[in-house]
C-alpha positions as CSV (number, residue, x, y, z in Angstrom):
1,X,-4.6,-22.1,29.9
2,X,-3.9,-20.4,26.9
3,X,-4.4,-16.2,27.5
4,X,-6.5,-16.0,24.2
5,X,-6.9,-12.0,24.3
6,X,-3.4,-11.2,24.5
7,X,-1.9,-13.7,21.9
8,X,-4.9,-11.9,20.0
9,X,-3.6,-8.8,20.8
10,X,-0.1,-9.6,20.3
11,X,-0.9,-11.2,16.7
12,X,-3.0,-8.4,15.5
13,X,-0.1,-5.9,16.2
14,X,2.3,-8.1,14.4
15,X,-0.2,-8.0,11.1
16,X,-0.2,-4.4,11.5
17,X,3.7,-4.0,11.6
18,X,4.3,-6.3,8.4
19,X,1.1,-4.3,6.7
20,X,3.7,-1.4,7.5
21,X,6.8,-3.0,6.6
22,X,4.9,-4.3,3.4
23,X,3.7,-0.6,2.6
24,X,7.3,1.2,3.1
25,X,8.6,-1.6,0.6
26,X,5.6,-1.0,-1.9
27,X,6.3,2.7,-1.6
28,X,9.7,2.4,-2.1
29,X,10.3,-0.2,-4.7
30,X,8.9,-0.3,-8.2
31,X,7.3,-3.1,-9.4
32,X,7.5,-5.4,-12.6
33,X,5.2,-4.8,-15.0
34,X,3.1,-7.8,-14.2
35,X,2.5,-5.7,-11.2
36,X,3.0,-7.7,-8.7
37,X,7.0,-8.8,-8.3
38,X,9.2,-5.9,-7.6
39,X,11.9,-4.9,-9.9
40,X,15.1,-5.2,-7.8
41,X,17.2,-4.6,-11.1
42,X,15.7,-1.2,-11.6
43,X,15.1,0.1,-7.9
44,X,16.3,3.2,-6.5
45,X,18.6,3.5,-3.6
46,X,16.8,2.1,-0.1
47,X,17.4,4.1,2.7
48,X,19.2,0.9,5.0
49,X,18.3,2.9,8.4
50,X,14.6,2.5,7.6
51,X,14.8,-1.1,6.2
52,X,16.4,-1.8,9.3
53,X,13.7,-0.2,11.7
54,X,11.1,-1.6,10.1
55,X,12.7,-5.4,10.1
56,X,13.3,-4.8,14.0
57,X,9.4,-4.0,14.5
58,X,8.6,-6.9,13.1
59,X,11.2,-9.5,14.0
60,X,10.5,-7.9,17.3
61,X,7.1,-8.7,17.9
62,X,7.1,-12.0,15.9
63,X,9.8,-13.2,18.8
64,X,7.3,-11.8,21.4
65,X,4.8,-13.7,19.9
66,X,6.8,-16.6,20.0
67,X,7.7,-15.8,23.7
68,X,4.0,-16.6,24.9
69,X,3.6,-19.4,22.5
70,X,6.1,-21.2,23.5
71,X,5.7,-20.6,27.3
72,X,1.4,-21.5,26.9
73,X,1.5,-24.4,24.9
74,X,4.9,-26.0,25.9
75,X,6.5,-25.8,22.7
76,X,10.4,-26.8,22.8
77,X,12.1,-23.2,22.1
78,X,15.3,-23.7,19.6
C-alpha cells in the first residue's frame, strides 16, 4: 500500500524547494519586457555556488521522491 502522508509530505517539500529555486532565479535575473521570459542577454553575473545549491535541493528531493514511487507502486527504475 501506497504510504499516502509521506509521498504527501515528500511532494509538498519538493514544491516548496522549486517555489525557492524559482524565487532566487526571479530575484536574480531580469526579465523581458513582456514580463514574463527572463532576459538571459542582459543578466548580471549569477553567483554558480548558489545555482548549484539550489539545483541540489531540488534534484535532491525530486530523486527521493522518485525513491518511494518507484519502490510503492513497482515502477521499473532506469
Amino acid at each position: 500500500m501506497l504510504e499516502k502522508d509521506m509521498v504527501a509530505k515528500e511532494l509538498s517539500k519538493l514544491i516548496d524547494i522549486r517555489t525557492d529555486f524559482l524565487g532566487y532565479l526571479d530575484e536574480n535575473i531580469p526579465k523581458k519586457s513582456n514580463n514574463i521570459e527572463f532576459d538571459f542577454e542582459d543578466n548580471p553575473t549569477l553567483d554558480a555556488k548558489s545555482i548549484h545549491e539550489h539545483f541540489f535541493k531540488l534534484d535532491y528531493q525530486a530523486r527521493k521522491l522518485r525513491g518511494f514511487l518507484v519502490k510503492e507502486l513497482g515502477i521499473k527504475a532506469e
